[in-house]
C-alpha positions as CSV (number, residue, x, y, z in Angstrom):
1,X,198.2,-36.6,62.1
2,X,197.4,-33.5,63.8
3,X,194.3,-32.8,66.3
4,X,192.5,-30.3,64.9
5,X,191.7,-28.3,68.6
6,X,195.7,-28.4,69.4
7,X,198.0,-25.4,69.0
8,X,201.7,-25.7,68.0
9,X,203.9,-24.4,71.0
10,X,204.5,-20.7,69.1
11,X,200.4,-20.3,68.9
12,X,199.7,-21.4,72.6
13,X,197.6,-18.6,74.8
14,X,197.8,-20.6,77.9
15,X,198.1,-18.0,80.9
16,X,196.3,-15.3,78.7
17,X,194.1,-14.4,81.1
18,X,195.8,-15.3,84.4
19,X,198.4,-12.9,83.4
20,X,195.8,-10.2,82.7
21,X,194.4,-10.3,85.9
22,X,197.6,-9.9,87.3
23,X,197.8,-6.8,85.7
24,X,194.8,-5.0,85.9
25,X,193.4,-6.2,89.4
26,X,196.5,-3.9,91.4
27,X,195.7,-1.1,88.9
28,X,191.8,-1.3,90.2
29,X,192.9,-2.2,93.5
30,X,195.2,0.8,94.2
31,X,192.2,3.2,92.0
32,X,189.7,1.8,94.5
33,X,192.6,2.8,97.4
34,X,193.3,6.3,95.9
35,X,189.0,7.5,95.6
36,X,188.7,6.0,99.3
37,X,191.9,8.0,100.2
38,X,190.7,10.8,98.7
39,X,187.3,10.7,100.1
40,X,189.0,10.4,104.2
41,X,190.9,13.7,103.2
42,X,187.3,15.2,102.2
43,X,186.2,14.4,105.4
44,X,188.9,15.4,107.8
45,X,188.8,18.8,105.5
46,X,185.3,20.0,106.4
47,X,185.7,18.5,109.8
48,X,188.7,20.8,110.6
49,X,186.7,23.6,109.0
50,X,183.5,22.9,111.4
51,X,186.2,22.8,114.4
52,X,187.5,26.0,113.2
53,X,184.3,27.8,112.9
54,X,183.3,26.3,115.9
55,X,186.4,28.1,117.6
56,X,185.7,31.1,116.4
57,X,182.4,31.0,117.2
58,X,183.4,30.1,121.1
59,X,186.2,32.6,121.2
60,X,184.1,36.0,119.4
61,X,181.5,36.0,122.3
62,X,181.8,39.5,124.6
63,X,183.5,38.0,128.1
64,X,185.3,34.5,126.7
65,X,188.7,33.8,127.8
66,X,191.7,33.8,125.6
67,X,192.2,30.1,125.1
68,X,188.3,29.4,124.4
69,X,188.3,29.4,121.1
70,X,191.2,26.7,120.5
71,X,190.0,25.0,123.0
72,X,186.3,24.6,121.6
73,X,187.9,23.9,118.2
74,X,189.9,20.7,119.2
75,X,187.3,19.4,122.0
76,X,185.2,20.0,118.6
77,X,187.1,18.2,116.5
78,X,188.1,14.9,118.7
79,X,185.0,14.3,119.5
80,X,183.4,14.5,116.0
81,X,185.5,13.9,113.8
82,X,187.6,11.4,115.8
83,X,188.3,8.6,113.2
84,X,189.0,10.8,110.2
85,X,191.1,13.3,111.4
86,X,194.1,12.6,113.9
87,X,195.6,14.6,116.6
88,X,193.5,17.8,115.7
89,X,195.2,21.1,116.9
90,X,193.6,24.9,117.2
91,X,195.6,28.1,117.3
92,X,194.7,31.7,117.6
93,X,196.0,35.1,117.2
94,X,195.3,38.2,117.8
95,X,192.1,39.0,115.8
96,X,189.7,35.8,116.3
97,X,190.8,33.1,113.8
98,X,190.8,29.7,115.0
99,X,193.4,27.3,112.7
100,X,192.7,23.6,112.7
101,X,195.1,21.0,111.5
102,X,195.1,17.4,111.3
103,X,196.2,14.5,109.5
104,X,194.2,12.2,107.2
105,X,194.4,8.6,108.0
106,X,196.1,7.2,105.8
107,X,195.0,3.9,103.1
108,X,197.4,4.5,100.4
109,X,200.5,3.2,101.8
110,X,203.2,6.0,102.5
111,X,201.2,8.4,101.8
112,X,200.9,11.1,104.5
113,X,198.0,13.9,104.0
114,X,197.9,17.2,106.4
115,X,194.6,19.2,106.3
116,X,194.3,23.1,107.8
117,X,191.1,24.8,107.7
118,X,190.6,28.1,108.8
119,X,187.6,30.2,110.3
120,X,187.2,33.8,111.6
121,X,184.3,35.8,113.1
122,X,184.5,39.7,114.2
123,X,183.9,40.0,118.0
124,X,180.4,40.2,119.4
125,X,180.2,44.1,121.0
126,X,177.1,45.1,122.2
127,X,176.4,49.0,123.0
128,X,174.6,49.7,126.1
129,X,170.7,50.5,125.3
């Protein structure tokens, strides 16, 4: 006589679920890992870009010295956007455009993300009245 809530061995969906969940819960985790990833390298992006124009903004003024604008764009960014974008550095050339790069800190294992923003302003010359 047979039980009437029993499976034979071939019919038997015991681990169904568990192995489901093994399945799917890395696939959300590493979607959950990837948006916040990608929401750091958002960050660090218009954080460079603020240091940049923040440069440029330092360095166009009639009288500043030649390293003001790099300067003003990494003392910008390590002290505002100091946990989203790592060793921040500024450069310059000759026409006033301040270059900011940085790297992303990093969620996603192995994954390594550079940003580089970019600002320029004309220099500041005033005529004499």
């Amino acid at each position: 006589m047979r039980l009437a809530g029993r499976r034979g061995k071939c019919g038997s969906d015991t681990g169904a679920l568990t192995l489901s969940y093994v399945i799917i819960v890395p696939v959300f985790l590493m979607a959950v890992m990837v948006i916040a990833q990608a929401s750091l390298w958002f960050l660090a992006r218009q954080a460079a870009l603020a240091a940049a124009r923040q440069g440029a903004n330092a360095a166009r003024v009639t009288g500043a010295l030649p390293g003001a604008g790099p300067d003003a764009a990494v003392a910008f960014a390590r002290s505002a956007a100091s946990g989203y974008l790592l060793s921040p550095s500024g450069s310059t050339a000759a026409t006033i455009q301040i270059r900011v790069t940085g790297q992303v800190p990093s969620i996603v294992p192995g994954l390594v993300v550079r940003v580089t923003e970019a600002a320029q302003a004309p220099v500041e010359k005033f005529a004499a009245p």
